[in-house]
C-alpha positions as CSV (number, residue, x, y, z in Angstrom):
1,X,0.0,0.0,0.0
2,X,2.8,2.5,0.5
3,X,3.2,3.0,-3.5
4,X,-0.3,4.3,-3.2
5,X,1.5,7.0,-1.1
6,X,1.3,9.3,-4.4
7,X,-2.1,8.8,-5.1
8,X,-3.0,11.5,-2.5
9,X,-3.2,15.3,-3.0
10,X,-1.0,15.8,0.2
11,X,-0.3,19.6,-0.7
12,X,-4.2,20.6,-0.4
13,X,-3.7,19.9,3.1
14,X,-2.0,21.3,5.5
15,X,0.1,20.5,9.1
16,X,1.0,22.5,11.8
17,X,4.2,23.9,9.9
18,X,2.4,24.5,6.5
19,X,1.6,22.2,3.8
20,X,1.8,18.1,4.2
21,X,3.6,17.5,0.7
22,X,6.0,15.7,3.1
23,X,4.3,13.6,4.9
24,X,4.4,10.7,2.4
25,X,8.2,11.1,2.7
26,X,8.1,10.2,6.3
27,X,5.6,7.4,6.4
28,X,8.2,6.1,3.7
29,X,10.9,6.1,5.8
30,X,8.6,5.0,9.1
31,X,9.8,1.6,7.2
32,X,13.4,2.0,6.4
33,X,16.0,-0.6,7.9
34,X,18.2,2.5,8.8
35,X,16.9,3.2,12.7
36,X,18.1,6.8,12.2
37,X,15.9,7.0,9.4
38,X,12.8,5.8,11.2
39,X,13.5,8.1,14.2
40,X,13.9,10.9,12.3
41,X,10.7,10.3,10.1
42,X,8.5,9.6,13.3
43,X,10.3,12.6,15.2
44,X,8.8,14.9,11.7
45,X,5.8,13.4,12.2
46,X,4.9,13.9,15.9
47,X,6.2,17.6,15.6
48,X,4.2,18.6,12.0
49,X,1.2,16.2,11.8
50,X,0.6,15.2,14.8
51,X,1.9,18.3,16.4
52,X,1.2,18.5,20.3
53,X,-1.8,15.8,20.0
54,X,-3.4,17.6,17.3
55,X,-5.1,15.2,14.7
56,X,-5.1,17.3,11.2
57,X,-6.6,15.8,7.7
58,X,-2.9,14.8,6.5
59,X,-2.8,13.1,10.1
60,X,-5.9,11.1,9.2
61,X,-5.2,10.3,5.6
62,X,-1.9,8.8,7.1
63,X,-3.9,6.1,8.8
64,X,-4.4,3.6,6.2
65,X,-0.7,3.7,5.7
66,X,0.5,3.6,9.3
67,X,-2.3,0.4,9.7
68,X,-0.2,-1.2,6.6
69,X,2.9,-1.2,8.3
70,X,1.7,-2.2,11.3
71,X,0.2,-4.8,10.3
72,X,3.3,-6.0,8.0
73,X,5.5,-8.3,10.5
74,X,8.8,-7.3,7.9
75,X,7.6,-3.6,9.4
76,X,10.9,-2.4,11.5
77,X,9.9,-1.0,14.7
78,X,6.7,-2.1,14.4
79,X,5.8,-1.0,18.2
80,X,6.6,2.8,17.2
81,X,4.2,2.8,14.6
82,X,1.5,1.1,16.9
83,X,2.6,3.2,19.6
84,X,1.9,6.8,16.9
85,X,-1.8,5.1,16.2
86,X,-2.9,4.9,19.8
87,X,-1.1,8.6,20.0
88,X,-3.7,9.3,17.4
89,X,-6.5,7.6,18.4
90,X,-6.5,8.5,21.9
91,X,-6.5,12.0,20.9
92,X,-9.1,11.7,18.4
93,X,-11.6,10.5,21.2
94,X,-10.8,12.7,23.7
95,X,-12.1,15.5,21.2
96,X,-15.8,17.1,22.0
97,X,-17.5,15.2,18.7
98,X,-19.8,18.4,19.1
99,X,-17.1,20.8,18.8
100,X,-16.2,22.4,15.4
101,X,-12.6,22.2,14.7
102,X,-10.4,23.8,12.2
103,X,-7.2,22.9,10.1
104,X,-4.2,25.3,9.7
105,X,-5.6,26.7,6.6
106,X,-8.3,27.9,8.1
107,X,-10.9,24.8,6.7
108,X,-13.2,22.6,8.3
109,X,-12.1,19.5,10.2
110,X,-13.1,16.6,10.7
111,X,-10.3,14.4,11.0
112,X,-10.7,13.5,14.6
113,X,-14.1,12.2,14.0
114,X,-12.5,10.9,10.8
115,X,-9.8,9.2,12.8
116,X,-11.8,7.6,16.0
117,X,-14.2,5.7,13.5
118,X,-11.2,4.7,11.4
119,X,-9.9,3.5,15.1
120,X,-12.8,1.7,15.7
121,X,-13.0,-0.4,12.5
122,X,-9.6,-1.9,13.2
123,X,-10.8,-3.2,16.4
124,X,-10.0,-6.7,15.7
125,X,-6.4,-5.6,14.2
126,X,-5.9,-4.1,18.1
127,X,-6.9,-7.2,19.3
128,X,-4.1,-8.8,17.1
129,X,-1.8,-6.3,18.0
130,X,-2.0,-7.1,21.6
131,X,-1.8,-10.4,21.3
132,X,1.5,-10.3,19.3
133,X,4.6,-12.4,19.7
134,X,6.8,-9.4,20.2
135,X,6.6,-8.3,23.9
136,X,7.1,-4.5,23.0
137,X,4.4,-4.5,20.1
138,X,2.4,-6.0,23.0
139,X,3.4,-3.2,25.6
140,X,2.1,-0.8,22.7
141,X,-1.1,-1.9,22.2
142,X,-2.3,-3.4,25.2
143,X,-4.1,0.3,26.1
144,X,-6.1,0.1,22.7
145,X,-8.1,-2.7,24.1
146,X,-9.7,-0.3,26.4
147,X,-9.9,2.7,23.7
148,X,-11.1,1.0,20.7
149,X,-13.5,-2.2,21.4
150,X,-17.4,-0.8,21.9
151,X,-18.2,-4.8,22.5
152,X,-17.8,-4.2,26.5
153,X,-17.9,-7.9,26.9
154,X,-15.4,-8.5,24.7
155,X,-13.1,-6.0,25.8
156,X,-13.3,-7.2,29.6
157,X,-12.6,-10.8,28.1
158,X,-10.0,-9.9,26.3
159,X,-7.9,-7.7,29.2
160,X,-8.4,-10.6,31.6
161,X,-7.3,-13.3,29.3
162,X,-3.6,-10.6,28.8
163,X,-2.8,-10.9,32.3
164,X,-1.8,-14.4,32.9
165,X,-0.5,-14.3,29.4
166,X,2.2,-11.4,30.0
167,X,5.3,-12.5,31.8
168,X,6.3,-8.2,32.8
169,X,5.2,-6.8,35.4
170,X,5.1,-3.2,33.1
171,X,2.5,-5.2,30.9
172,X,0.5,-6.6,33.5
173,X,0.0,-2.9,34.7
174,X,-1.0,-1.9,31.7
175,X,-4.0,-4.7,31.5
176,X,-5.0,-3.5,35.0
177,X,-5.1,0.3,34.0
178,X,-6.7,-0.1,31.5
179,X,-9.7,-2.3,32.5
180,X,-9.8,0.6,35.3
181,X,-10.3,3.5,32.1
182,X,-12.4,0.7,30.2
183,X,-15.2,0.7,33.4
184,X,-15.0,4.7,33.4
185,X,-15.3,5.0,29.4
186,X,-17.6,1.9,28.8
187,X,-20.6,1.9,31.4
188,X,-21.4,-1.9,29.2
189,X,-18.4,-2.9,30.8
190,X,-18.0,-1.5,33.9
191,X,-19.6,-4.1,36.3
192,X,-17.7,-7.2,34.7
193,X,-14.9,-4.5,34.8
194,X,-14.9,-3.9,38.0
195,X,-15.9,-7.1,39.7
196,X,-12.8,-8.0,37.9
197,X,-10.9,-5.3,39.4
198,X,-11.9,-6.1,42.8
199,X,-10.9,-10.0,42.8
200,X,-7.7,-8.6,41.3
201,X,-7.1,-6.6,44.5
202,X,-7.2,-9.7,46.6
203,X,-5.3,-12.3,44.4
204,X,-2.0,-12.9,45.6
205,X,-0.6,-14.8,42.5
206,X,-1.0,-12.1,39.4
207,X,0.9,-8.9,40.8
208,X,2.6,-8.1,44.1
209,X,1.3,-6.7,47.1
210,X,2.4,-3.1,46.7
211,X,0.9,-3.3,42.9
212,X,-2.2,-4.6,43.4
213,X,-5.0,-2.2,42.3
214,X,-7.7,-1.0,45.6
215,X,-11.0,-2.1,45.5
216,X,-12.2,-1.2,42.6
217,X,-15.5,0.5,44.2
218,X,-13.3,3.7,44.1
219,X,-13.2,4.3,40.5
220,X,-17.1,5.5,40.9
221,X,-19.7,5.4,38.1
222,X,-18.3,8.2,35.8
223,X,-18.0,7.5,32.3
224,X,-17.2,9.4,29.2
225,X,-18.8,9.4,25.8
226,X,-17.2,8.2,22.4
């Protein structure tokens, strides 16, 4: 998919240094063998199109690309590409979907709608992505389960099936944080969430003492919208 790159008017839009003509340059060399390359492309990126959080047009058009590469196992570094999606997403949903926003030009934006539906319909490529061989693509995605699945059964399932799968404690953390945001975001999944949450608290095999989450009563009954 990346020699599709040229197929798209990236001049007509715009990033937070001017127009995104280069933006297909970096999302090519997101996939070079030379790490200096990749950090330098993904650096570009984060500062022009994806500048402090923001979520332009040329940000969204980049997702079908970014998805590719992920999804490619020959993908070098696949984690920091996973890692820039979830940047995105999570961004994209935290936006008011009522709001009006603009792009640097001065248009009409909808790319963070654009982006958190585009999120959404790759659910079940999250799902792969935290299931993956590589411990740090893993790490990456592990968060998405809790961002990205509506299905609240299925998301519970799938965060309490990660824990005894991980060996680190840093990813079984991340399975417990997130099932805590998944009962405040989801209210489908918060009582399975946190009844889970609460046997966690008192199981002495899956994490030690001092990182075991309180009673999960705490996190309330406050949820925000998608």
């Amino acid at each position: 998919m990346i020699n599709e790159l040229d197929s798209i008017d990236w001049s007509s839009m715009s990033h937070a240094y001017g127009p995104a003509g280069d933006v297909p340059g970096w999302l090519r060399e997101m996939a070079s063998a030379d790490p200096a390359v990749r950090d330098k492309a993904l650096s570009h990126f984060y500062g022009a199109a994806h500048h402090q959080g923001d979520v332009y047009p040329c940000t969204a058009a980049s997702l079908p690309f970014l998805f590719d590469m992920a999804e490619d196992p020959e993908t070098p570094d696949r984690a920091s590409i996973i890692e820039l999606l979830l940047s995105i997403g999570r961004e994209s949903l935290d936006r008011d979907v009522d709001a009006i926003y603009f792009s640097p030009d001065g248009t009409e934006s909808t790319a963070h709608m654009d982006s958190a539906a585009l999120m959404r319909e790759h659910a079940d490529a999250f799902v792969r992505y935290a299931a993956d061989p590589e411990p740090l693509v893993r790490r990456a995605a592990i968060e998405s389960l809790g961002l990205f699945l509506d299905d609240g059964d299925r998301a519970v399932e799938r965060l309490r099936g990660r824990l005894p799968a991980e060996n680190g404690i840093v990813e079984r953390l991340l399975v417990v944080r997130t099932m805590a945001s998944l009962a405040l975001r989801l209210p489908a999944a918060h009582a399975a969430a946190t009844a889970w949450l609460d046997t966690l608290a008192d199981d002495t095999t899956s994490l030690p003492a001092g990182l075991r989450p309180p009673a999960a009563g705490r996190l309330g009954t406050r949820h925000t919208s998608t």
